[in-house]
Each structure stands twice: as structure tokens, then as C-alpha cells.
KEDOKE-833374 format. One record per residue (C-alpha): residue in one letter; x, y, z. Coordinates in steps of 0.2 Angstrom, whole numbers, plus 5000, padded with zeros to 4 digits. Example, Ala and Ser with C-alpha at 12.3 -4.5 7.8 and 13.67 -1.06 7.14 Angstrom:
# residues 2
a506249785039
s506849955036
This chain:
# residues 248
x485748995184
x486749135191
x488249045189
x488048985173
x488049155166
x489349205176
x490549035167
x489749105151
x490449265152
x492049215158
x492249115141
x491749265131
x492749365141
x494349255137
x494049215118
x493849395115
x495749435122
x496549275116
x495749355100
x496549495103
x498149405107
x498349295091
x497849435078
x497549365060
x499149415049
x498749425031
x500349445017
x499849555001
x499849424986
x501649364984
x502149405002
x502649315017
x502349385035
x504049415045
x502849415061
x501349295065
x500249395074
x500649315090
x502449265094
x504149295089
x504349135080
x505449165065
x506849275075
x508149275084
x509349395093
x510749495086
x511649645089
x512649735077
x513749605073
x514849585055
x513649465049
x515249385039
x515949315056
x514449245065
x514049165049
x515749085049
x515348975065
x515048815065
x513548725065
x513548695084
x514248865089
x512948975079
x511448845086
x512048885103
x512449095100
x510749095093
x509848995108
x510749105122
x509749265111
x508149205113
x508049235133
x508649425129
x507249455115
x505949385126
x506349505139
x506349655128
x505049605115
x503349575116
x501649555105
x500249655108
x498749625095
x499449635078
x501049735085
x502749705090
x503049805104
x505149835110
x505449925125
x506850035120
x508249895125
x508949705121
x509549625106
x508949675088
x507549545079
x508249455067
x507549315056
x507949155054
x507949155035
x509449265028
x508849345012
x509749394993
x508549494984
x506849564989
x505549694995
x505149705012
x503549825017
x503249865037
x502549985048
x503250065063
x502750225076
x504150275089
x504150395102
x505150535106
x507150525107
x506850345099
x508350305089
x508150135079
x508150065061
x508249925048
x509649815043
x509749735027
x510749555026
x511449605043
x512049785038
x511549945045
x510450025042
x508850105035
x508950245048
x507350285060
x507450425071
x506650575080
x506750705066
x506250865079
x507550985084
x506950935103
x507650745097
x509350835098
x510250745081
x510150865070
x512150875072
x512150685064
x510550725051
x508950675062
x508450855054
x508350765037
x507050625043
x507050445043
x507450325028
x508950365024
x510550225024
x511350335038
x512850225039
x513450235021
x514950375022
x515050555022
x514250625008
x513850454996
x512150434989
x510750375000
x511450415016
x510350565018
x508450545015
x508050644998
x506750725008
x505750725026
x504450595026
x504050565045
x502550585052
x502150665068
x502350525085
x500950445088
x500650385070
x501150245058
x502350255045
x502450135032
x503950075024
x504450025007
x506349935005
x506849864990
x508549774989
x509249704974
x511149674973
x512049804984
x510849934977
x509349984992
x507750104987
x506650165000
x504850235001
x504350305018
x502450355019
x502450325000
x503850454995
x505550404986
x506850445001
x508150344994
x508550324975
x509250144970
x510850184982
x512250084984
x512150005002
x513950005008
x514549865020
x514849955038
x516149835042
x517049805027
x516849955015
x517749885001
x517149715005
x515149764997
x513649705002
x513449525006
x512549404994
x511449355009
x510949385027
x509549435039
x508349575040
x508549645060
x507249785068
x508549885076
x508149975091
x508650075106
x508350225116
x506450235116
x504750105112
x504550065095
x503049965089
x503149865072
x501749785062
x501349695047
x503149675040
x503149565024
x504449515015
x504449454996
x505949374988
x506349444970
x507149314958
x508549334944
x507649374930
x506449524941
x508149584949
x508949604929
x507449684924
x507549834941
x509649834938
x509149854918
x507950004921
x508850094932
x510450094920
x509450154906
């Protein structure tokens, strides 16, 4: 008898924590989840790489490139719960799917000295970073807070967030990208940091944006922890409509 109990709460024991685990993902209506709720099926490894040439391989060279990253991104990455935790090193996640269009929503909480960010078709980046003085950035713009499009060039819309949005470590932020064309908006914590900003391509900067790519979770120098991360796809006629509003 004393044993039987004990087997039962062993099993009750172990379906709660592969509960725990597996956590149930749900999208908002119209989204799809980047992240499962229990592995990192749907990415792969990446650095920051001009998408333009990895997407140039061949067939077989790009299979393998993207077979040798998933050792690194299971090293680094893990999945707690309904979280994906990064310890601070490794490859950037990057899905499988490259994207044209959409709205991507996700939450994130770093740590201190945490620098890290997200990429848009394979371009940096939506900047993320320690905003405190103790951070020590504030040279580079940490001081103005996270969401801005850091990489775009001294002085040009949207690098710099239109105002400081971040909430203190140890909480979640949420995060609002739209991308349509080479035009990015962002909301962090559910204020308008970036304005419907042209993204400029980091490594070609007359080249512009291109047409497609991945979305990468950038990260390095400190934890970072990413949950529900949807992504929706906007289509021609929506895209026309956000392009049409914004020129009127």
C-alpha cells in the first residue's frame, strides 16, 4: 500500500513538471506562435550575417550552415515553462520562415549590462538594452531606452526611441513591431517609440531593406528571457492601406 502511494505520487510528481515543461502557447486571433511552449523547433542559428549572402547559397550549403547552428543554439538556449531563456552567449534565434510584411508582438525581461535586440528580415536591429547610467551606454544612447532602430545612422528617424519606455529589471516588457515595406513602427510597453521609420539596411545602405528574411532574438552580454512571440503576416491590400494612411 505504502508503495503504491509512493508510485502514485511519483506520477503526479512528473505530469505536473512535464506540465510545466510543455506550457500551452496560445496566438491572439490571426497569429502564429514563433515559440511552441517547449522547444526551439522553428529556428535556427544566425549571427549577424548580410542576409543577402547566406541566402545566395545553394541548397545544400545553406541545409548544412544551418545544421552546424543548431548544436550552438542548443548550448545557449533553453525553454523554461512558457519562456525562452539565452544565457548571455551563442548564435541569435532565427526562424525558419523569412517574412515580407507583418506584426510581430513578444515579451522580454533582461538583466543588467544585457545588451540584445530584434532583427527584422535579417537586419539589425530593434535595440534592447540596459537604459541606467550604471549600464554604462549612455555615450551610444542606452540613456534614451530600448526600441529604437539603433543601427539606422547618425541622426535619421527612428534610430533613437521617441521616448523611454523600459521597465525596471526584473519585469516584462512587451513589444509591438510592425513592418511593412522598409518602413518599421514600434510600441514598447504600449507607447509609440518609433514613428513608421525607414529601416535602413546595416549592410548595404543604399541597397534598402530586403523584400524578405528572418526575424532573429539577438542577444549577448547578459540573460534575456523571451515569451509569447507571435507573428502575423500582413497582405497587399492591408500593407496599402498602413503606407496610405501614413502619407495622408
Amino acid at each position: 500500500m505504502i508503495l503504491r502511494r509512493i508510485s502514485l505520487m511519483s506520477a503526479l510528481f512528473f505530469t505536473a513538471c512535464s506540465g510545466f515543461a510543455a506550457a500551452e502557447v496560445k496566438a491572439p486571433e490571426g497569429f502564429t506562435a514563433l515559440f511552441n511552449g517547449k522547444d526551439l523547433t522553428g529556428w535556427w542559428g544566425l549571427k549577424t550575417e548580410n542576409p543577402a549572402k547566406w541566402m545566395a547559397l545553394s541548397k545544400e550549403d545553406f541545409a548544412k550552415k544551418k545544421k552546424n547552428s543548431i548544436a550552438n543554439i542548443n548550448k545557449h538556449w533553453s525553454v523554461e515553462g512558457d519562456e525562452l531563456v539565452n544565457d548571455g552567449h551563442g548564435m541569435y534565434l532565427t526562424t525558419d520562415k523569412n517574412y515580407a510584411d507583418f506584426e510581430l508582438l513578444l515579451e522580454y525581461k533582461t538583466v543588467a549590462k544585457a545588451d540584445s535586440g530584434v532583427y527584422l528580415r535579417g537586419l539589425p536591429q530593434v535595440q534592447i538594452w540596459d537604459y541606467t547610467k550604471e549600464g554604462g551606454k549612455w555615450k551610444i544612447g542606452a540613456d534614451k531606452g530600448s526600441g529604437g532602430l539603433w543601427n539606422n545612422s547618425k541622426g535619421a528617424p527612428g534610430k533613437d526611441p521617441l521616448v523611454l519606455a523600459d521597465k525596471p529589471f526584473g519585469e516584462w516588457n512587451s513589444m509591438r513591431i510592425i513592418m511593412v515595406g522598409d518602413k518599421v513602427t514600434v510600441y514598447l510597453n504600449d507607447k509609440l517609440v518609433v514613428d513608421h521609420a525607414t529601416m535602413e539596411n546595416y549592410f548595404d545602405r543604399k541597397g534598402g531593406a530586403p523584400e524578405k528574411g528572418p526575424i532573429q532574438l539577438q542577444t549577448h552580454g547578459g540573460e534575456i528571457r523571451w515569451r509569447n512571440v507571435f507573428v502575423r503576416e500582413i497582405g497587399a491590400e492591408e500593407a496599402k492601406k498602413i503606407k496610405a494612411k501614413k502619407q495622408g
